[in-house]
Each structure stands twice: as C-alpha cells, then as structure tokens.
N, C-alpha and C positions, 0 to 999 in steps of 0.2 A: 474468543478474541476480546480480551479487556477496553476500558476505556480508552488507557494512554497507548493500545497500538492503535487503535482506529483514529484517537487523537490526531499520530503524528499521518495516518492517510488522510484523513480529511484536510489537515492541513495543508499540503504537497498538494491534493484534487483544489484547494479554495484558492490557491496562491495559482497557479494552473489557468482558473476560471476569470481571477480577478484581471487575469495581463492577456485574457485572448481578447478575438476581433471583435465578437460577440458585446464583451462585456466593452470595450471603449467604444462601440457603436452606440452602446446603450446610454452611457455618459453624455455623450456629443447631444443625442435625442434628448435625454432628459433638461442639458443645457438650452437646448432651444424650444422647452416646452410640448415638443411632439410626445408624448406618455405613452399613447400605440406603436408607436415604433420602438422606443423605449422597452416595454414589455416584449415583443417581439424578438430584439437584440438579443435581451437578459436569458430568454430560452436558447436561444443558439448559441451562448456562452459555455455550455456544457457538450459541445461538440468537438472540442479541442482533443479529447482524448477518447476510447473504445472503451467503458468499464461495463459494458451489458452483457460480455460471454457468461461471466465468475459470477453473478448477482442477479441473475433473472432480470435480465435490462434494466441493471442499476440506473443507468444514464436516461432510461425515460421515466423511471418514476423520479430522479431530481429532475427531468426537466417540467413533468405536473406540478410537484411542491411549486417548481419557480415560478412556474404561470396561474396558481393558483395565487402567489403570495405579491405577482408582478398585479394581479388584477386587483387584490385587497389594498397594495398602496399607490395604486393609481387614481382609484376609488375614492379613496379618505383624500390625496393630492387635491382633487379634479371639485372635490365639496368643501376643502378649507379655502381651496383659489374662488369659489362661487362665493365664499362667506365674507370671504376678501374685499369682494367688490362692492358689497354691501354695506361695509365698516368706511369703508372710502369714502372721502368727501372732497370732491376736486374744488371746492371754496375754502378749503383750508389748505394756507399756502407751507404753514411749519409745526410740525408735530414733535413730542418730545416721545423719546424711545426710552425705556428704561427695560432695563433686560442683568441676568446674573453674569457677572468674568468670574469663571473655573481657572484661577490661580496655576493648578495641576495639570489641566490640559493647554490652557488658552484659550477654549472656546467661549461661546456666546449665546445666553438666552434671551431671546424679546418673550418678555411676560406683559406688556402694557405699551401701546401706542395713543398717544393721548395730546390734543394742545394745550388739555391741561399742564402746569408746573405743582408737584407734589415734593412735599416737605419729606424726605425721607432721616431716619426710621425708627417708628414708633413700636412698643411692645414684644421687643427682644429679651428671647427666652435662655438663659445659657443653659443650652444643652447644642453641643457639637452638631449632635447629627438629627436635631430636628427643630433648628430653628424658629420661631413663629415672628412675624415682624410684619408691618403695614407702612404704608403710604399715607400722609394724608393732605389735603386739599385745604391752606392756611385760611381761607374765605370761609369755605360750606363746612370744612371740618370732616368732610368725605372720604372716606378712608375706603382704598385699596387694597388688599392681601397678596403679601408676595407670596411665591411660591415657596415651601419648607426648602431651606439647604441649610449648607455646614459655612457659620461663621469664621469659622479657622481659615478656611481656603477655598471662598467663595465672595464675593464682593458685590452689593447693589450700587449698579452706574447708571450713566442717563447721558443721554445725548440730544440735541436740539437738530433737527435734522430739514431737509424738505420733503413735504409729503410725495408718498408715489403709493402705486396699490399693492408693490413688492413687500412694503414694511409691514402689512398685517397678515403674510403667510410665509412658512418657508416650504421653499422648494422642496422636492423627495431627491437624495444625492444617491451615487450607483451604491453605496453600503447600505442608505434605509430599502435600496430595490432588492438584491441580490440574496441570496439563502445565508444566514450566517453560519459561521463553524460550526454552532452549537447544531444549527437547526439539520446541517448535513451527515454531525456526527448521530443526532436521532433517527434520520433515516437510514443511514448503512447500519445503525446496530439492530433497528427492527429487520430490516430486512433478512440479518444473518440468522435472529430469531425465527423469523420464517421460515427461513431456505432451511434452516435446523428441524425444526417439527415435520416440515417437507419430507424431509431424508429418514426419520424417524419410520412416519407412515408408509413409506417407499420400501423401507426396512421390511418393515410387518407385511406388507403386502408382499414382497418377493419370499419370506418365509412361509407365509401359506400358500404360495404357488408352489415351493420345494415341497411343501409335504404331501401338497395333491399330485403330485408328479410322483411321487413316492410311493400316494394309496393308492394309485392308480396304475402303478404297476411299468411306468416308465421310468425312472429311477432304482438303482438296486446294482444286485450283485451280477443280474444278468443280462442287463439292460444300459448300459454305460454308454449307448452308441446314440441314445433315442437322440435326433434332431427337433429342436421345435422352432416355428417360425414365426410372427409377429414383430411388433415396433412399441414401442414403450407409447407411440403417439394413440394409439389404436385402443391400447389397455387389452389386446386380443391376441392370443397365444395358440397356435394348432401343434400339435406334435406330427410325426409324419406317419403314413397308412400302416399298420399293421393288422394281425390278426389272434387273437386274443386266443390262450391255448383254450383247445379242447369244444372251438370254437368255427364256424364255416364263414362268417360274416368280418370281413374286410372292415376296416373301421378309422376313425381317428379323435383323439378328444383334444377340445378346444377349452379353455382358460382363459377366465375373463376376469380381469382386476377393477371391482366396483370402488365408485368415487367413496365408500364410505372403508372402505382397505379392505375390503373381501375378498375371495377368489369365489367364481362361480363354475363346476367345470361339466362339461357339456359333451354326449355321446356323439359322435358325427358319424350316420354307415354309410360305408362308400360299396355299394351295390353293384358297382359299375370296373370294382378290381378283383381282382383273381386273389383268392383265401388262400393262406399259405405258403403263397410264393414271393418271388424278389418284390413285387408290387406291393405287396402286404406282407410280408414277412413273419413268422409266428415270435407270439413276443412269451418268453417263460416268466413262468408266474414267482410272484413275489417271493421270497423266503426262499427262491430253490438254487442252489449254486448253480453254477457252469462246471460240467464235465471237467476233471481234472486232468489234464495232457498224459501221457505214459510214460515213467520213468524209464529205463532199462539199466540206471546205475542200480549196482545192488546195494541191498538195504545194509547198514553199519552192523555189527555186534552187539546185543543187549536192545534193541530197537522191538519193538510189542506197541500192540495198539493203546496200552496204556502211554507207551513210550516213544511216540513215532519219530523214525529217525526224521528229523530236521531238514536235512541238507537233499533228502530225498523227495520230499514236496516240494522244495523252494531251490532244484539245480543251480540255480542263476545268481543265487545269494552271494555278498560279499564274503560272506564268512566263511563259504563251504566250499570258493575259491583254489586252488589247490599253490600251496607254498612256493614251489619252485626251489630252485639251491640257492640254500642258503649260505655255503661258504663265502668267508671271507677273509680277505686279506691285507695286510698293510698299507695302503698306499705310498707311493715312494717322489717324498717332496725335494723337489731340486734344489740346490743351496748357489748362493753368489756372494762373492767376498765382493764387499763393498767398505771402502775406504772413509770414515766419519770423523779424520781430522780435520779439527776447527782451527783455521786461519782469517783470524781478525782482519777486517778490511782494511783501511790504511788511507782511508775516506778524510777523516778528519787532523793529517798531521799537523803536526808545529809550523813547519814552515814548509814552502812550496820551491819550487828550482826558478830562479833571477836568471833574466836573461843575460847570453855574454855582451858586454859591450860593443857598441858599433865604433866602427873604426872611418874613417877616410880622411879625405887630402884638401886641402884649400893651398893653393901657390906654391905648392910643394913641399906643405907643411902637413906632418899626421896631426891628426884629430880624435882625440877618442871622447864617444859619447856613453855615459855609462849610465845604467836602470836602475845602479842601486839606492840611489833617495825614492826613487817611487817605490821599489820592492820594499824596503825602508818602513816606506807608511802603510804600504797595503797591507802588511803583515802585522800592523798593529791592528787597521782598522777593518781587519779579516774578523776575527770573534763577535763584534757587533753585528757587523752583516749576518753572517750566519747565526746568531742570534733574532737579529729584526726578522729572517725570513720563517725563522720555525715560529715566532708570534704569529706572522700572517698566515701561515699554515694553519694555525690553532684555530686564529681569529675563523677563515674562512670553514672551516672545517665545524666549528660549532655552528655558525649561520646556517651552515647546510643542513645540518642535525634537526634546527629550532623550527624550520620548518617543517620538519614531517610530523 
C-alpha cells in the first residue's frame, strides 16, 4: 500500500477524528485551561470508528501516540504558562507587542513583549527565505533579533497593548494537541510493515509444520484424512491417535510453533488406547499408495504396462466419459410476417383544425362569434412555442447531465 492510498485513509480517519465528541470536548478543555481533561478528550477522539480488527488494534496504538504526544504538549503548555508568570509584571500597565503578519495565511507571531519602544528594522539581508533583521532601542542602542522570515510576504508589526500574563504565552489549540496527518500516515504505514513481516514468519512457520506433518507420516498419499487440533493462540498442534504401521503403541504427535518460527514436534504415547483399532487407527507409512479399487471394465486394445490403458485406472474421468448420441438435427425456427412500414407521425403539421364558430341570439337577433383571429395568431405564434419548449428541454436536460 503506497503513500497516496494511505494518504487518502488517513485523511477520511483525521477529518473523522477532527469533528468527533472527543475531539470538541478537547477544544472546550483546552479553551478553559483544564490540559487533563484536554488530554483525556484527545484519546477518546479516536473512538468514533472500529479500525483495530484489520491492524492489530490500529485504534489503540493511535490512541498511545495520542496520549503520548497529548502529554508532551501539555508539558511544554503547562512550563511556557510557568515561564509566563515570571516574565509578568503587574506594575507595568502597557506593553508593546511586536510579533510577524504572515501575509499568506493571516496569522500572527509574538516574538517580543516589551514596554520598551524599538526602532524597527535594522540589518536587512535580501535573501527571501532567510531574512536577518533587528530591533533596536533609539536610547541604549539595544538591539533585539527578529526571528528569520521571508520579507516578500511576511511583515514586522507592533502593537501598544495592556499588559495581561496571556501576552507572554500562547495557548496549545486542538491541531498543536491532536496527531497530525503526517504523524497518522507514519503509523498505519509502520504498522502494515509490521503486520507484513508478521504474515511472512507466520508463512515459514506453517511451511515447517506442513513438512513435519509430511515427515511424520500424517500427510501423503495415504493419509489425507489426519485431523489436527490446536489454536494458532497456543502455537500447539496434536494430530489425532493413531497407530504407527508395524507398530503396537497407540500414539500422537504434537507441533509446537516456536516464537523464533520453528516447529518443534513431539512423540505423545497414549498407553491407555487400543493399537490398531478405531481408537488409533494404523496410519500407512509414507511413500506407500492406497490400494487401488477393482476395475471390472475391460482393458482397451494395445494397453501393456508400458501402456496402461488410462480410462482403466481413472473410470470416473471426464474424458473416458462415454459420448452418448450424437446425432443431430436441424432445428426448426418459426417465422412471423411482421409488417415494418414507416408512417410518419403527423405530430408537427402546418396548421391545426379552428374551432366552428358559435352562434346565438340576443332579441332575436343571430350572433355569430367566430375563433378565427385567435386561430389566426396561434398559428403563427405556434413555431416559437414549440421552439421555446425544445430550448427548455435542452436547457434542462444539460443541467441534469452537468451534475453527474
């Protein structure tokens, strides 16, 4: 599994972890300073979904990274807040802030909390991406180091602010607490490196149990039935009683799969079951076929033990099958006269049938009211419509399209 598939899991598990309960409990905490519960939260972030069948409990070894890494920056949090209170001076009522605006993001660095006012900025290096450039203090001449960044798209500001013990630390927010992508995508790929060398050993270990089962005379040509019982938990494998030819001692051997991939296999005599019978069973020794069953077909023509007929040892075979009749005959396909003249619809004529005029009476006078100025104009203004309607047909029929 490459990067960019486990990329796009990791992604789908962080976006998952970022929106559970877990993780906005952890938020809420960290907002009000609680860090213990905070950490706390952050591990039960990863409980939103089951990923520990497929991964050898994927889901608890990220929730140790988490609680390892919730403790590391709780830690550093909980010693910049101490360093904090000691940079604080509640007799100073107004402090100046100067910190870098990241143009590209928007964000904010405090690099300097000071009542000092510094002249900013001296010893500007043009080089983009490593800046050098200072503060200095117009009195003492005292010069401060900014931090290196990029003068293209990066800006030294300053603000005059009032003092609190908030401005010489910042907070730990749920993205500096929480596992980043990267750090998730390192553990599911070690992991699958794991579970890989895992299945390797697992590999080699079930091949030397197939071939002690083999040298030992319970696998083979006459022996397809042995049962063996065991649990992969155990690493401990019994085959079932038998009794070894030529042999009076009832027995069984046991298989033991060592932590370093060995099989170890081991005599067991069962003293206490009856040799050669259903209890123990005589098991035939390696190399020696099974009895072959009795034909009573007769042998083909030209067949010699050079030559053995085929179909003689193997009755059962597809091939030696017997043909059946094979005559055959025409099949006789029924016919139907079916009528395929095309009569043009008559959907879109010239013109349409005008109703007849109404007639009646006012005082005993006829009246005739006649349709034909409406039919008149509908029949001009019939090909627009039927026009406008096949665009909205179009119209809607692409919309529909553009979505899928």
């Amino acid at each position: 599994m490459n990067k960019a598939i486990t990329g796009l899991i990791v992604g789908d598990m962080a976006g998952k972890v970022m929106n559970s309960h877990g993780a906005q409990n952890a938020a809420k905490a960290l907002a009000e300073g609680n860090y213990s519960e905070a950490a706390l939260s952050a591990g039960s972030a990863f409980d939103v979904f089951d990923i520990g069948s497929g991964f050898n409990s994927l889901r608890d070894i990220y929730r140790e990274a988490q609680d390892a890494k919730s403790q590391r920056v709780i830690t550093e949090a909980e010693q910049a807040k101490a360093q904090a209170q000691q940079k604080y001076d509640p007799s100073v009522k107004k402090v100046w802030v100067y910190y870098l605006y990241y143009a590209e993001t928007g964000q904010n660095q405090v690099f300097l909390v000071t009542p000092k006012a510094y002249i900013c900025c001296g010893g500007i290096k043009d080089s983009p991406n490593n800046t050098t450039a200072y503060l200095e203090d117009p009195t003492t001449k005292e010069r401060y180091p900014v931090p290196p960044y990029n003068y293209r798209t990066t800006h030294i500001r300053s603000k005059y602010v009032d003092n609190s013990p908030e401005l010489y630390y910042r907070a730990p927010t749920l993205e500096d607490l929480l596992l980043t992508n990267a750090e998730m995508q390192q553990i599911l790929m070690q992991q699958l490196a794991d579970q890989n060398s895992a299945l390797n050993k697992n590999t080699e270990a079930m091949t030397q149990l197939i071939n002690a089962l083999w040298a030992g005379g319970h696998l083979g040509p006459g022996n397809t039935q042995t049962m063996v019982s065991g649990s992969p938990a155990d690493n401990t494998f019994l085959t079932s009683p038998y009794t070894p030819a030529g042999s009076n001692q009832a027995q069984q051997t046991q298989f033991t799969i060592n932590n370093n991939g060995t099989v170890t296999q081991t005599i067991v005599n069962r003293p206490d079951l009856a040799a050669n019978t259903s209890q123990a069973p005589t098991r035939t020794e390696v190399g020696q076929s099974q009895q072959q069953a009795q034909d009573t077909r007769p042998a083909k023509e030209n067949s010699s033990a050079e030559k053995p007929d085929i179909c003689a040892q193997n009755p059962n075979s597809l091939m030696c099958a017997e043909a059946g009749n094979a005559d055959y005959t025409d099949p006789v396909i029924p016919e139907k006269q079916i009528d395929f003249d095309f009569k043009p619809a008559n959907i879109f004529s010239n013109d349409g049938v005008c109703p007849q005029p109404v007639t009646f009476e006012i005082f005993s006078k006829s009246y005739q009211l006649s349709y034909e100025p409406t039919c008149r104009f509908l029949r001009g203004v019939r090909p627009i419509v039927i026009l406008a309607a096949m665009v909205t047909a179009m119209i809607m029929a692409y919309n529909a399209v553009k979505e899928l």
